[in-house]
N, C-alpha and C positions, 0 to 999 in steps of 0.2 A: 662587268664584274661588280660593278656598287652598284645597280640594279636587283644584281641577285642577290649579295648580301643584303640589302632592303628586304626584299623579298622573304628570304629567309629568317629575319629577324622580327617578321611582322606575323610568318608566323608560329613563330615560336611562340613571341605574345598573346598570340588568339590562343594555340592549346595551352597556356598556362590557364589565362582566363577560364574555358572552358571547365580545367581542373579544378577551380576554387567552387566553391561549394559556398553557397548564401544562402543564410538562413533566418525564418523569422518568431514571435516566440509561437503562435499556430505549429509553424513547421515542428520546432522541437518537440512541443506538447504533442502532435502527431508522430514522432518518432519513437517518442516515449512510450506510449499506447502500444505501441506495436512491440516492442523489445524490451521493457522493461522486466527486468526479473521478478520483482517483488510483488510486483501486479498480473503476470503470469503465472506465478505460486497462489496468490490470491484465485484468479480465476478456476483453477482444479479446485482448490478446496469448495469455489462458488459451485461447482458442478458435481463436487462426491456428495456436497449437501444434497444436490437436484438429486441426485441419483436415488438417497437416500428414503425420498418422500414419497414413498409409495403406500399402495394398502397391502402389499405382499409383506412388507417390511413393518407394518404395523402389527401384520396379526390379521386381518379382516378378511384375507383370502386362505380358503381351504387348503391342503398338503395333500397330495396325491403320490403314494408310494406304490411302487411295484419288488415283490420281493418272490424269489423264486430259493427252491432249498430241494436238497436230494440228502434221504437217509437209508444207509446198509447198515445190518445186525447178522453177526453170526454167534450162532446160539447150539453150544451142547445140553444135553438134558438127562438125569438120571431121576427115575422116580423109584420108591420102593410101597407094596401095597401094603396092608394089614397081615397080610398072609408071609409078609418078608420076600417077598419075589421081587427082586431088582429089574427094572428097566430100564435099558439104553439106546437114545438114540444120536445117531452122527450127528455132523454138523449143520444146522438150518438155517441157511441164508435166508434174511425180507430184506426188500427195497420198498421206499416210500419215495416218491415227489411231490413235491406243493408246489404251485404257483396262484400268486394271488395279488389283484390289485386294490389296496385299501385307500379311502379317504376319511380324512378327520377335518371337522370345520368346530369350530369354537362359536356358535351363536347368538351367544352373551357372555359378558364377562362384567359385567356391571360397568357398562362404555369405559373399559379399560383401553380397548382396541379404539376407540373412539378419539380419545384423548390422547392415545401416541402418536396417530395419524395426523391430527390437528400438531402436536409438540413437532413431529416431523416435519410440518409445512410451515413452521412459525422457525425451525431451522433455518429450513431452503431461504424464506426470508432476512433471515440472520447473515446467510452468506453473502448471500446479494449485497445488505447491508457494509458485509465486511469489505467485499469489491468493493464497492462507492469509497468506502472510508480509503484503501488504500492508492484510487483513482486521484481523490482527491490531497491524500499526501504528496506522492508524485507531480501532481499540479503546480502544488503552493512549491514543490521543492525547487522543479524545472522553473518556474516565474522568478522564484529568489536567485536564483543560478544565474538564470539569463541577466536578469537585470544588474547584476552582482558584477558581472561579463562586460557589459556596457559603463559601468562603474568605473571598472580596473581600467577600458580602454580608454575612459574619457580622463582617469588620473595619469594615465600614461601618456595623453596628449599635452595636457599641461604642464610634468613633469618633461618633458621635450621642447616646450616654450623656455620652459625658466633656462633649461639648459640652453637657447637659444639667445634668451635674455645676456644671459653670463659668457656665452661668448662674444658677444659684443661688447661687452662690459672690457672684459679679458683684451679684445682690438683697441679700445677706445684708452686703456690704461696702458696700453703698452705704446701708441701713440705718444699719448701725452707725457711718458717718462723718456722717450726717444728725443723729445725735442725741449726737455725739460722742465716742463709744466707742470709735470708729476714725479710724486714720490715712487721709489722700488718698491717699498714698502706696499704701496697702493697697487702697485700693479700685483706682488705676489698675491698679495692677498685677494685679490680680482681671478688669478688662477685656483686657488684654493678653494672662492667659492664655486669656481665651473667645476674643480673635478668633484667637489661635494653633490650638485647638484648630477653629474653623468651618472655616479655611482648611485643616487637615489632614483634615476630611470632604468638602469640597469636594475638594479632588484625590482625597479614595478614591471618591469620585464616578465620577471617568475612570478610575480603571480597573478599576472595577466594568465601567464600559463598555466600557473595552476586551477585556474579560474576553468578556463576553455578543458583540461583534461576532465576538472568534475562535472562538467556539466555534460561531455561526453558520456561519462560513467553513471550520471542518471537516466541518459535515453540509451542505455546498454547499448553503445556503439562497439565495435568487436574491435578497432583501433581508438585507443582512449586517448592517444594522441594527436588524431585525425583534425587538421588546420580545415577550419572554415573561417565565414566571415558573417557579421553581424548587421544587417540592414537596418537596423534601429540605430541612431548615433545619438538619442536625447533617451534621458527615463521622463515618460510620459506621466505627467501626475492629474489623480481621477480630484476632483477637491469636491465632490456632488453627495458624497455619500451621505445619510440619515439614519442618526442612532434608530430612533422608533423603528424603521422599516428593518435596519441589519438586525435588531432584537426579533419583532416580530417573525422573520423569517427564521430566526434561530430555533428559536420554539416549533417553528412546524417541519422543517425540514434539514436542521444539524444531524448529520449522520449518528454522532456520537449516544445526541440523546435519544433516537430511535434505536439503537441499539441497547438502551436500555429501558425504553420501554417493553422492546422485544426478549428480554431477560427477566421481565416481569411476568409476557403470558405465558412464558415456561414455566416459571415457579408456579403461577396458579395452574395449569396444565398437571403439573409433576402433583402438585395437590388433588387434583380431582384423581391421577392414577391411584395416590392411596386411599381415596375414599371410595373406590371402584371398589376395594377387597372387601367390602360392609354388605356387600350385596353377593345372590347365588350365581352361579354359571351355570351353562347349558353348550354341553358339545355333541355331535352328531358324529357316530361311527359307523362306514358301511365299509363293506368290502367284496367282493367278486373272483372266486377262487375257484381251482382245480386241486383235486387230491387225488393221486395214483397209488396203490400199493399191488407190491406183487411177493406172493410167499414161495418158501420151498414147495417141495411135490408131499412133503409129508404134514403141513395142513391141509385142513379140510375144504380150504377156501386159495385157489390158486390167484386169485386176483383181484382188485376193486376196484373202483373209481367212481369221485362225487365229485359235480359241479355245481355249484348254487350260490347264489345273494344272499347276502348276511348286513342287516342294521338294526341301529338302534341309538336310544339316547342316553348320556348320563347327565344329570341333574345333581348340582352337587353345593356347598357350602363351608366355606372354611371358620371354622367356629372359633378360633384360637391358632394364636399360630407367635404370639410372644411378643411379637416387633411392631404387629400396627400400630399398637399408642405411641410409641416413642417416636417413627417416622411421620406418623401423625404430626407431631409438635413440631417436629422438625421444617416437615413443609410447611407449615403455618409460619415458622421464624424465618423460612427462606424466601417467603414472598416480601414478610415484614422488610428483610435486608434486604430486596430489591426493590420496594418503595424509597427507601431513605436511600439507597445508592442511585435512585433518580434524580430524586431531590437533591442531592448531594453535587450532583454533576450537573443538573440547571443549575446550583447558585454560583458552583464554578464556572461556569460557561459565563455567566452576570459578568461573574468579576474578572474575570478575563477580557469580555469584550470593554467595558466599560473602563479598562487599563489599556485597551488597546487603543480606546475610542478619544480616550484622552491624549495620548501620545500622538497618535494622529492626527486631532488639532492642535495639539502643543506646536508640532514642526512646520503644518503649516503656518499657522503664526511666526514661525523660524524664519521660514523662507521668503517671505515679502519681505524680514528684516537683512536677512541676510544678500538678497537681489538688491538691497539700496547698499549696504555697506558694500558692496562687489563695484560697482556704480563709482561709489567714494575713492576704491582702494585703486581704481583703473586710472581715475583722474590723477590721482595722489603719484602713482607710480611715471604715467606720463611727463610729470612739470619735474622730476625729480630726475626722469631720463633728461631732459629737455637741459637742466641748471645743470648736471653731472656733464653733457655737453660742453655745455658755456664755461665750465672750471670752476661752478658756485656751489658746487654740492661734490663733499667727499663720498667717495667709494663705502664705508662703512653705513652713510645714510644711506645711497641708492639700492644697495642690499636691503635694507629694513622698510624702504618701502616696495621692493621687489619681493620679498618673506612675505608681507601683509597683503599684498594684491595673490600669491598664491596657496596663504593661509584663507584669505577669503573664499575661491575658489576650491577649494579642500573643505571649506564649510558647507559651501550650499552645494555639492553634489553630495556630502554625504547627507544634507539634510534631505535631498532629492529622494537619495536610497530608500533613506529610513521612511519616508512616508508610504514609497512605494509596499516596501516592507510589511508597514502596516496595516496598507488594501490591503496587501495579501493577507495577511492574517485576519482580516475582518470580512473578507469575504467566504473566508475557509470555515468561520467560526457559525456563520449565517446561512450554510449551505450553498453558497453563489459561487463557489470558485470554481465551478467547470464554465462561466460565463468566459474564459479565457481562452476557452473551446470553440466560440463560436464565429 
């Protein structure tokens, strides 16, 4: 009988196991790819672009209509001569049908059709564009989440130490007031700081939790409360990186500022469309048709029909038309504002990175200070457990150096965050951050 409940209880353990779900930040960043909304909305747009760039859609391909029509007339008639003699006749029905297939092709247009073609596929570029951009928000969002994840879990370990800490505290003073070595006093106040301390793991509780639902809710999990587990237990810190190279890659490959270089060959694009109208056009009209007609019995022609090919060209010029000068100018100031809104956004980009670039060294310099003082506060907390022991150290000190050994620890993981923070911002900034992809 305690064979099988072993048995049984062993494997109930296995199929928990099996249910838990482990994951790494690869994995997330893969899960995200796949179900994120915002990058799915993204990709149709990346694709109505594609669709968009054609030369049908420019203009450059001919129109082929076929149009077919049926016409009846019924017709009275009175005529009177010179002589005043009236004539009348009944009613005369005609029927007519046409069928005919015409094409119209535009030959020139003074590279009008040229240059929406080109605007159309500096588009489809733009889309693409746009995906990257939104790939790579999702990246930086999913990295900041996870790590963020790792954060809560490692404050929530240490927050379960101190609570750990403080119930010993809470045994050791309730001890020493049993046998009279200690104050009430010291012992209550020994309980007050454990339930302070449970009540401040309790809330990193929730947002441990709340932690784990968002970052669910960035890789569109269809349960945003769906429990997994994190195989990462440290935030790994990159300390390698080089202003020069994250600038120089900014410049050649920031989504951002490609996309506004690509909003500059639109406006000079959309320029050449209006200086297209300075110049003649030439369209080509053919057509290939049938015409039936059939009359009453009282003309003199019971019926016809012609089929035959019809072309020709027209050759044309718009001399005036009100609006070219003003559109004219227009596009001229449109490309102007999309020169200075490049420029405008490289020396933003500057000052961003180099605010980021500073914060990033700032923390690591943080961090070798704050690993020694962690160092100090462990010792400090040690010889303080140790005299609190012995009876040579009150309860009010053993707390302030049990605060300072978790204030420390509360310093360098969030200095830990914040640098990580930082790659990520300095990698997203330089175009590198699908490097987390690989």
């Amino acid at each position: 009988m305690k064979r099988t409940y072993i048995l049984i209880l062993a494997l109930c353990v296995l199929a928990g196991a099996k249910a838990q779900k482990f994951y790494n930040l690869r994995y997330c960043l893969e899960l995200g790819l796949q179900n994120n909304y915002d990058l799915r909305i993204a990709h149709n747009e990346e694709q109505m672009s594609s669709n968009n760039a054609t030369w049908a859609n420019a203009g450059i391909l001919p129109t082929l209509d076929f149009s077919a029509g049926y016409t009846g007339n019924v017709d009275k008639s009175e005529t009177t001569d010179r002589a005043g003699v009236t004539t009348k006749s009944g009613s005369v029905f005609d029927q007519g049908v046409d069928v005919g297939v015409n094409l119209n092709w535009t030959l020139f247009d003074g590279l009008n059709m040229v240059a929406e073609y080109k605007r159309l596929r500096e588009l489809k570029r733009q889309g693409e564009t746009s995906t990257r951009l939104a790939i790579e928000d999702m990246v930086a969002n999913i990295a900041s989440e996870y790590y963020n994840f790792i954060q809560q879990k490692i404050r929530l370990k240490n927050y379960l130490y101190a609570v750990s800490l403080s119930k010993e505290r809470v045994r050791v003073a309730g001890i020493r007031h049993n046998i009279g070595s200690g104050s009430r006093l010291d012992y209550q106040q020994a309980l007050v700081d454990f339930n302070a301390d449970s009540a401040q793991y309790i809330k990193q509780q929730e947002t441990l939790h709340t932690s784990r639902i968002h970052l669910n809710e960035l890789m569109a999990v269809p349960d945003v409360d769906e429990f997994f587990i994190i195989r990462d237990s440290l935030i790994d810190i990159n300390a390698n990186l080089q202003f020069d190279e994250l600038w120089d890659a900014t410049l050649a490959t920031n989504a951002s500022l490609l996309q506004a270089n690509q909003d500059l060959n639109i406006a000079r694009l959309d320029y050449k469309k209006v200086r297209s109208r300075d110049y003649p056009y030439l369209r080509l009209n053919t057509g290939y048709g049938y015409t039936y007609n059939k009359y009453d019995s009282s003309s003199p022609t019971r019926k016809s029909g012609n089929l035959g090919f019809n072309a020709g060209l027209t050759l044309g010029f718009n001399l005036f038309d009100g609006n070219r000068r003003r559109e004219f100018h227009n596009a001229r100031l449109a490309i102007e504002n999309s020169e200075l809104a490049r420029q405008q956004l490289e020396q933003s980009l500057r000052a961003d990175l180099m605010n980021m670039w500073q914060a990033y060294q700032n923390n690591l310099n943080l961090l070798n200070l704050e690993r020694q003082n962690l160092i100090t506060a462990r010792d400090n907390h040690d010889i303080a457990i140790t005299r609190y022991m012995e009876g040579d150290l009150s309860g009010i000190e053993v707390r302030e150096a049990q605060q300072s050994l978790l204030d420390a620890e509360e310093r360098i993981l969030s200095v830990q965050y914040d640098i990580k923070v930082c790659e990520i911002s300095l990698l997203q900034l330089s175009g590198k951050i699908l490097e987390y992809l690989r």
